[in-house]
C-alpha positions in Angstrom: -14.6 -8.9 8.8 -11.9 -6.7 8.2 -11.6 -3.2 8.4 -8.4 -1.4 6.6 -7.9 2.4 6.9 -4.9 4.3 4.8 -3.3 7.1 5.9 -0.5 9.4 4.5 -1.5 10.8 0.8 -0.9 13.6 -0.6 0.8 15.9 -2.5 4.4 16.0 -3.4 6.9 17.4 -5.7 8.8 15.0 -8.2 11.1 13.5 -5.9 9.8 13.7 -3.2 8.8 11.2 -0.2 5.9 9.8 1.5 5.1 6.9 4.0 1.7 5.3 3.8 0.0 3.6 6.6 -2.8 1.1 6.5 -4.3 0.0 9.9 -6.0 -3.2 10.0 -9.2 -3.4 12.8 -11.6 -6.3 13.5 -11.3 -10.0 13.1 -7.2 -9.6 12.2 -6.3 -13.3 13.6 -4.9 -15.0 10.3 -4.6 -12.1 8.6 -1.9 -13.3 6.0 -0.3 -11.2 3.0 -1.2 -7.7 3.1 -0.4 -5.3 0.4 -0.7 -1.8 -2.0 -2.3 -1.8 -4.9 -2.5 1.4 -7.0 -5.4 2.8 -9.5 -4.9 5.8 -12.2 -7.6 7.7 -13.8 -9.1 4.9 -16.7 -6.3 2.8 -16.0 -6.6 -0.8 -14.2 -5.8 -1.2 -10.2 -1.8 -2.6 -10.4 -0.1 -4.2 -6.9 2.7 -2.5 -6.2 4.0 -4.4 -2.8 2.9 -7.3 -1.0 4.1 -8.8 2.0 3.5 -11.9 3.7 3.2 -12.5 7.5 6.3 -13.8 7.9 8.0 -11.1 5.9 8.5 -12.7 2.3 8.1 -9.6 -0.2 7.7 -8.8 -3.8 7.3 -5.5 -5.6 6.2 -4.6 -8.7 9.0 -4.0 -11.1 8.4 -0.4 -11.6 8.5 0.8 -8.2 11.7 -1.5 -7.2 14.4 0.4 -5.3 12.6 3.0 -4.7 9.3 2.0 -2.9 9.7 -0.2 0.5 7.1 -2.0 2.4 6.8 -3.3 5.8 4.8 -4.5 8.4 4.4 -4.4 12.1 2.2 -7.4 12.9 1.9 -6.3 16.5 -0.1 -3.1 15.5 -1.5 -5.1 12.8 -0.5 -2.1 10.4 1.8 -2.6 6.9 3.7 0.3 5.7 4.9 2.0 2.1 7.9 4.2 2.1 8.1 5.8 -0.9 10.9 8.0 -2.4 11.7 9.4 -5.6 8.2 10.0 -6.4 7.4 10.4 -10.2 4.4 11.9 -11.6 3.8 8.7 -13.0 2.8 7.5 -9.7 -0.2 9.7 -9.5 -2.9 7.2 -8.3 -5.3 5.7 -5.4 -3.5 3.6 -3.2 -5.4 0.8 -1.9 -3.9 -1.4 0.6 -5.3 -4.8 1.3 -5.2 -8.0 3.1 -5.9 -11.5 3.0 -7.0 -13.4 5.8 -8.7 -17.3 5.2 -8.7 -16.5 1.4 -11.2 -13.8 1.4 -9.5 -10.4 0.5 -9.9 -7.3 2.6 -9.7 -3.4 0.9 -9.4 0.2 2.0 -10.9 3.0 0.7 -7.8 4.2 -0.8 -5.5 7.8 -0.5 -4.8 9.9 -3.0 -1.4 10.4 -3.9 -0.7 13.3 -6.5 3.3 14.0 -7.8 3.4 17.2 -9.8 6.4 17.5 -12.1 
C-alpha cells in the first residue's frame, strides 16, 4: 500500500500563488508517475499534471504556463507550484500515484481563489 498526504491549500486572492505538497509513505519502491488531479463542486475529477519517475511531464492545457510540477524522488514527494490563480481553479486537489499499475490517492486540499 500507499499512503499519499497533500499539504498546502488554501485560500488565495486572484492571482495569487501556492505550492502543493503530496508526501508519499509505505511500500514507495516502483512508485512510477505521480500526479494532481483536481475536482469542482458537481463537476468530474480533471488531471491537471503528471509526472513520471524519470521526469517526463504533461499538463492539462488549461493550467499550462502557469501551473509547474515536480518531484523529489528522494523524499518520495511531487510538487505543484501554482501562480496566477483564477477562481476557476476552485477545487479539491488530489494527488496520486501509480506504482505496479494499481493507482494510489490522497484525501485531497482545498484550494479556494476568490475574485
Amino acid at each position: 500500500q500507499v499512503q499519499l498526504v497533500e499539504s498546502g491549500g488554501g485560500l488565495v486572492q486572484s492571482g495569487g500563488s501556492l505550492r502543493l505538497s503530496c508526501a508519499a509513505s509505505g511500500m514507495v519502491s516502483s512508485i512510477n508517475a505521480m500526479g494532481w488531479y483536481r475536482q469542482a463542486p458537481g463537476k468530474q475529477r480533471d488531471m491537471v499534471a503528471a509526472i513520471s519517475r524519470s521526469g517526463t511531464i504533461a499538463y492539462a492545457d488549461f493550467v499550462k504556463g502557469r501551473f509547474t510540477i515536480s518531484r523529489d524522488n528522494a523524499k518520495n514527494t511531487v510538487y505543484l507550484q501554482m501562480n496566477s490563480l483564477k477562481p476557476e481553479d476552485t477545487a479539491v486537489y488530489y494527488c496520486n500515484a501509480n506504482r505496479l499499475s494499481a493507482l494510489y490517492w490522497g484525501q485531497g486540499t482545498q484550494v479556494t481563489v476568490s475574485s
